[in-house]
Residue, then its C-alpha position, 0 to 999 in steps of 0.5 A: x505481461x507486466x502482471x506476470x512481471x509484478x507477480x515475479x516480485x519480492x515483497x522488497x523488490x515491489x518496495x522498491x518500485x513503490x519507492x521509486x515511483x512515489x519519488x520520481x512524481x514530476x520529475x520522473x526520476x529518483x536518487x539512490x540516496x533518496x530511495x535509502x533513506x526512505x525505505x531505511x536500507x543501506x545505498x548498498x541495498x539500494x543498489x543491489x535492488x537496482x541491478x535486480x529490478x534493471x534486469x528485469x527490465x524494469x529500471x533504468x539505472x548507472x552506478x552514481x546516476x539517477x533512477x528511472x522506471x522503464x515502461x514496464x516498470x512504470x506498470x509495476x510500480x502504478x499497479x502496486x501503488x494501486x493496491x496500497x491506494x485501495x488497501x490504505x482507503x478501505x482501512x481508513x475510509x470503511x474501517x475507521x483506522x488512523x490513518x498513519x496506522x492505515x498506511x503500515x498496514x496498507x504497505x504489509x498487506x499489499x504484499x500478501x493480498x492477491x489481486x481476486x482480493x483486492x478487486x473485492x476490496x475495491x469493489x466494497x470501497x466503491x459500494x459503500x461510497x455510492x450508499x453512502x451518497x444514496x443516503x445510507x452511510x455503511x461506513x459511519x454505520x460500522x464505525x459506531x458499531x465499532x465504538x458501541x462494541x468497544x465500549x461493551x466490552x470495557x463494561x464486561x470485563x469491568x464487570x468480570x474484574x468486580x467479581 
């Protein structure tokens, strides 16, 4: 049932749950004004999240009091931290990404890839970390593939510029 709930979500609202869950950590609650200040949005957007998410039954929130997540939001929020856990890792650790561009691109994408995606992605991450413990490192091998191909094509269009 929370599946059907997190796929109900807005790209924003899933922001949101994210947020909160990331914030919450020991303490298993948030600020309003914390959740502003690290998505960028206005305490007024905040609130507004909130009273959507509480009626899906996902947060526990009063005006001018701390955030929870309820059960279900917990859920959400950890499956949706997941996603961008697997996205972030396969851009950094297969793709050889920064990883602060990884993290923008980890957060655009979680929203736009389906779960059939993910679990692929997932599953390619966990396949190239077991060849790469059997001595046959993918990811490396990608990663230079990468710089050799880069680097062919500077000398091509220098070569084109030349000419």
């Amino acid at each position: 049932m929370v599946a059907a709930k997190s796929n109900n979500l807005s790209a924003s609202l899933e922001d949101y749950l994210e947020a909160i869950f990331n914030l919450a950590g020991d303490s298993d609650v948030a600020r309003s004004k914390d959740i502003a200040e690290l998505l960028g949005v206005s305490r007024s957007s905040v609130t507004g999240a909130l009273r959507v998410l509480k009626k899906k039954g996902l947060v526990n929130h009063n005006p001018y009091d701390s955030v929870t997540l309820t059960k279900d939001g917990q859920a959400a929020a950890a499956e949706v931290v997941r996603k961008h856990n697997i996205l972030k890792a396969f851009f950094v650790d297969v793709l050889g990404i920064d990883a602060s561009i990884a993290q923008q691109a980890a957060c655009k994408a979680e929203h736009a890839l389906g779960m059939e995606v993910i679990a692929r992605l997932l599953a390619f991450i966990e396949f190239v970390t077991r060849e790469s413990k059997n001595g046959y490192d993918l990811a490396s091998k990608f990663t230079e593939f990468c710089k050799n191909r880069l680097h062919d094509n500077k000398n091509s269009k220098a070569t084109k510029l030349r000419k």
